[in-house]
C-alpha positions in Angstrom: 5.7 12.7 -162.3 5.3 10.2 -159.1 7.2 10.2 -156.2 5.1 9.7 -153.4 3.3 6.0 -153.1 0.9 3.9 -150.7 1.4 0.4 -150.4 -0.4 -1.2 -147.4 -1.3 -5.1 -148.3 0.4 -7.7 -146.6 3.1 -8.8 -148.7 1.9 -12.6 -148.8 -1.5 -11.3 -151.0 0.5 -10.5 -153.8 0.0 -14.6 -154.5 -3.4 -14.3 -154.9 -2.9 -12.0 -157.6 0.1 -14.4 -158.9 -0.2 -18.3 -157.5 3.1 -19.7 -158.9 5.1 -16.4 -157.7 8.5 -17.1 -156.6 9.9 -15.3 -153.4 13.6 -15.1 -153.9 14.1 -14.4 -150.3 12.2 -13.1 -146.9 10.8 -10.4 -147.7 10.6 -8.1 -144.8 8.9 -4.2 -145.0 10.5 -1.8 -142.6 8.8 1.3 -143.3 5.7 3.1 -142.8 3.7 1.5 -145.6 1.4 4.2 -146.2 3.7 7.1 -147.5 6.6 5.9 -149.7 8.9 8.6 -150.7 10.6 8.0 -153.6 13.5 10.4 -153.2 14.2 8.4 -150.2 15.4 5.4 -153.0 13.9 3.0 -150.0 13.3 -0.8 -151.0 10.0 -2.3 -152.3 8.4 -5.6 -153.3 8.8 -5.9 -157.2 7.8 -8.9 -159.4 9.5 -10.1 -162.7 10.6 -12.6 -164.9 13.6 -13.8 -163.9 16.1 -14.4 -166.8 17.4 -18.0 -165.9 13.8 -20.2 -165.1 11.8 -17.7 -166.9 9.2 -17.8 -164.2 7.8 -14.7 -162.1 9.7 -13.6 -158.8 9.1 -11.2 -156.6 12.4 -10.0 -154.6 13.0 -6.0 -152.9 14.8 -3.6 -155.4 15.4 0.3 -154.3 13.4 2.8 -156.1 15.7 4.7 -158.7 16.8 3.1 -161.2 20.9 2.7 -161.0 22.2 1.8 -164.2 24.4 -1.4 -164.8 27.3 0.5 -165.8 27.5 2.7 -162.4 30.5 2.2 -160.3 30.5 4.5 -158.2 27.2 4.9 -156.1 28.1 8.7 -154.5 29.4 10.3 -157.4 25.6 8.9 -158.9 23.9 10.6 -156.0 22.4 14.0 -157.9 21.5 11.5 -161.0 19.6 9.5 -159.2 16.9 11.4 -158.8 15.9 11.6 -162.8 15.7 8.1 -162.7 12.7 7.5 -160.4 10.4 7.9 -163.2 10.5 7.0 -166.7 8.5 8.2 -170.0 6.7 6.1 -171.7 7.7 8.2 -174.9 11.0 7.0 -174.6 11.4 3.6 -173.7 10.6 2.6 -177.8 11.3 5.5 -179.2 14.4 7.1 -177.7 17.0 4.8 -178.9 20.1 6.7 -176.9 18.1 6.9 -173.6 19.4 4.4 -170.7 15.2 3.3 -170.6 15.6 1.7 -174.5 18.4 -0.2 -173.0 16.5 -1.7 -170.4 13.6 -2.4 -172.1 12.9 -6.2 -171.9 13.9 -5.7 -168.2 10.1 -5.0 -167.6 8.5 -5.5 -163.5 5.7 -4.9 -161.7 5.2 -2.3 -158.9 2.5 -3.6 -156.6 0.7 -0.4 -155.0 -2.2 0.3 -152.8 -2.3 4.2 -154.2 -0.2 6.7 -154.8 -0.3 10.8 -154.1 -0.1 14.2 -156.2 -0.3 17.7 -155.8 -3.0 20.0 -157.2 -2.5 24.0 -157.5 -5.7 25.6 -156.8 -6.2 29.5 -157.0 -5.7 31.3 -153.8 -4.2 28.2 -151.7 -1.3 29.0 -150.1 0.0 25.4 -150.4 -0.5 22.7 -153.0 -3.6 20.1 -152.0 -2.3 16.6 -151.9 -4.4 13.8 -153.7 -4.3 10.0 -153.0 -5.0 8.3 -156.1 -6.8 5.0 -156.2 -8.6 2.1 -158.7 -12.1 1.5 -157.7 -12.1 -1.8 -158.6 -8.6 -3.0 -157.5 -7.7 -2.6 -154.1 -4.2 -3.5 -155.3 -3.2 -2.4 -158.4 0.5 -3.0 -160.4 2.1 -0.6 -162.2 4.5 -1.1 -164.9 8.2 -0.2 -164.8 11.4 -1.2 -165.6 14.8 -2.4 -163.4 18.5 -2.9 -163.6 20.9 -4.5 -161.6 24.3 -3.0 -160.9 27.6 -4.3 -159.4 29.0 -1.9 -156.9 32.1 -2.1 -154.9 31.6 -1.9 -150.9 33.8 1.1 -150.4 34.7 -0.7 -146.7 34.7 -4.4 -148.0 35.9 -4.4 -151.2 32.4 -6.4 -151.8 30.8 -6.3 -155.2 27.4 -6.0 -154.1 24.5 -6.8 -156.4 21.8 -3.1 -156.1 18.7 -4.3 -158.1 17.0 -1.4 -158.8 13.2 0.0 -160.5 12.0 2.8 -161.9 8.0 3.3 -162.7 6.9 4.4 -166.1 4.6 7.6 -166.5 2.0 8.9 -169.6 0.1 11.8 -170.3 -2.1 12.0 -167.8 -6.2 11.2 -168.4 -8.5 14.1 -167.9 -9.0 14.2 -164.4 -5.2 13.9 -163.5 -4.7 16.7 -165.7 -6.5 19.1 -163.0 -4.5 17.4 -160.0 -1.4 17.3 -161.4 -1.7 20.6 -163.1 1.8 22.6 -162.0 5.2 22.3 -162.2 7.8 21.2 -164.5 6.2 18.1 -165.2 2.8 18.6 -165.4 0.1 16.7 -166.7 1.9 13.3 -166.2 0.5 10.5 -164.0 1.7 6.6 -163.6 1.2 4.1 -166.9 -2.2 2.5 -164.8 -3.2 -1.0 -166.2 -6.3 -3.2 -166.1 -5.0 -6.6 -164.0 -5.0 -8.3 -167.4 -2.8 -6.2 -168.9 -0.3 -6.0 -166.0 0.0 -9.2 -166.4 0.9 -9.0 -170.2 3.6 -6.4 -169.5 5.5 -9.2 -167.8 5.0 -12.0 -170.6 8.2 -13.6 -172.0 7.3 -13.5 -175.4 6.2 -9.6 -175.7 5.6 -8.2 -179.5 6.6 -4.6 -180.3 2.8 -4.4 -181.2 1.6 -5.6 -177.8 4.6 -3.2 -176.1 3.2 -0.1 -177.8 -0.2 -0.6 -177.0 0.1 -1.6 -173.7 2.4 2.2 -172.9 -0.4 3.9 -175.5 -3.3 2.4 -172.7 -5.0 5.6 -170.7 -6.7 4.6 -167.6 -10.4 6.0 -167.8 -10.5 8.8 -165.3 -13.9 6.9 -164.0 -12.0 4.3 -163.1 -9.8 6.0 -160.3 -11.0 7.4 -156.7 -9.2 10.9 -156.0 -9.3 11.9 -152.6 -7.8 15.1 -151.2 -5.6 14.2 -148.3 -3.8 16.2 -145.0 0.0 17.4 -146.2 2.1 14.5 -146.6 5.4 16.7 -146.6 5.3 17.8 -142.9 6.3 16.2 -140.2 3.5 17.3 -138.2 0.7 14.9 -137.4 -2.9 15.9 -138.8 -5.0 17.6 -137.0 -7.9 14.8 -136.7 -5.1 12.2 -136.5 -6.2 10.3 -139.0 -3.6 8.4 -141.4 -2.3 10.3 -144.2 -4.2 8.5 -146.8 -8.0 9.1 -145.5 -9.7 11.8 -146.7 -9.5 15.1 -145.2 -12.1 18.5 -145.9 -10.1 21.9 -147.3 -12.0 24.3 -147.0 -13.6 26.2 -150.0 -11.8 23.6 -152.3 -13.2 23.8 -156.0 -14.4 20.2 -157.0 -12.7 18.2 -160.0 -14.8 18.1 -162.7 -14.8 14.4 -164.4 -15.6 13.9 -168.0 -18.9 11.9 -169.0 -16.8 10.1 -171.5 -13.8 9.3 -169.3 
């Protein structure tokens, strides 16, 4: 699954990608742009439809989905987690999951990269990976969000949490060999050609386009995979260098990419 992301463009560009966008407030980024950890459920840029003048916004939501019928935020705590990421598999298919429910609440996640772990054979430590499109220095992935009402435990406030979660596939042949351990294995992010990202967030959406749009496999050709320093220590690297630049482990076996893909 995903957990870790890069996002390092001003926010302003995301125009130039989408002229008529609608900023539903100032959008201000506090944190450290460059590692995004999504068990931290911090907030990021997101763009949608909005419901009322069907045109696209883009306004922060927390990542981790909270669904609308939460009312208490702490007992949801432990939950939260599961809802970071969601399978494709079962946002059609699974009629009982919270993701069929939400499905016409569809977003965009505007990225610069994101990171995952690779087990390699006689590594102490799993080798971090930041993942990247060649051709699109920012890149959108699809998701999904939900807006609960909360009450302000202090104030008595309902307070609005708009929330997003980011959809993941089987992983394409060269995300298979990076993300090859754990639990959840062999899963990587739903990528999408700009075209297509675009689609995801049309009004007018057939079940057709839907399906084939979560069936799309991003050619592993497509993608730049560089191994990076830890990213789960707070101990700076060793070269200084920023956490998403390459760094050189030592005796590290090389992916092997597919002719085909």
């Amino acid at each position: 699954m995903c957990y870790d992301i890069s996002f390092t463009v001003e926010i302003k560009e995301l125009s130039d990608y989408f002229p008529d966008l609608i900023f539903d407030e100032q959008l201000e980024i506090n944190f450290d742009g460059t590692h995004i950890i999504g068990h931290l459920y911090g907030n990021h840029p997101i763009i949608y439809r909005n419901k009322e003048d069907e045109k696209l916004h883009v306004r922060m939501m927390e990542w981790g989905c909270i669904p609308f019928y939460i009312k208490d935020l702490d007992k949801f705590k432990r939950q939260r987690a599961t809802m970071l990421n969601a399978r494709s598999e079962r946002i059609l298919e699974d009629t009982k999951s919270y993701w069929y429910k939400i499905r016409n609440r569809r977003c965009l996640i505007p990225l610069s990269g994101f990171y995952e772990h690779r087990k390699v054979t006689g590594f102490k430590n799993k080798v971090p990976y930041f993942i990247t499109l060649k051709e699109q220095p920012m890149f959108f992935l699809p998701g999904l969000y939900s807006v609960a009402e909360i009450v302000d435990k202090e104030t008595g406030e309902m307070i609005k949490h708009w929330s997003y979660t980011l959809i993941t596939r089987e992983a394409n042949s060269i995300m298979k060999q990076i993300h090859n351990d754990g639990e959840n294995k062999w899963r990587m992010p739903l990528m999408l050609p700009f075209e297509q990202s675009k689609k995801w967030l049309d009004g007018d959406l057939t079940e057709e386009d839907y399906k084939a749009i979560l069936d799309f496999e991003m050619p592993s050709r497509e993608l730049n995979a560089l191994p990076v320093y830890t990213i789960r220590s707070p101990k700076m690297r060793p070269d200084d260098k920023a956490k998403n630049e390459y760094y050189e482990w030592e005796n590290l076996p090389e992916l092997e990419y597919d002719e085909e893909q």
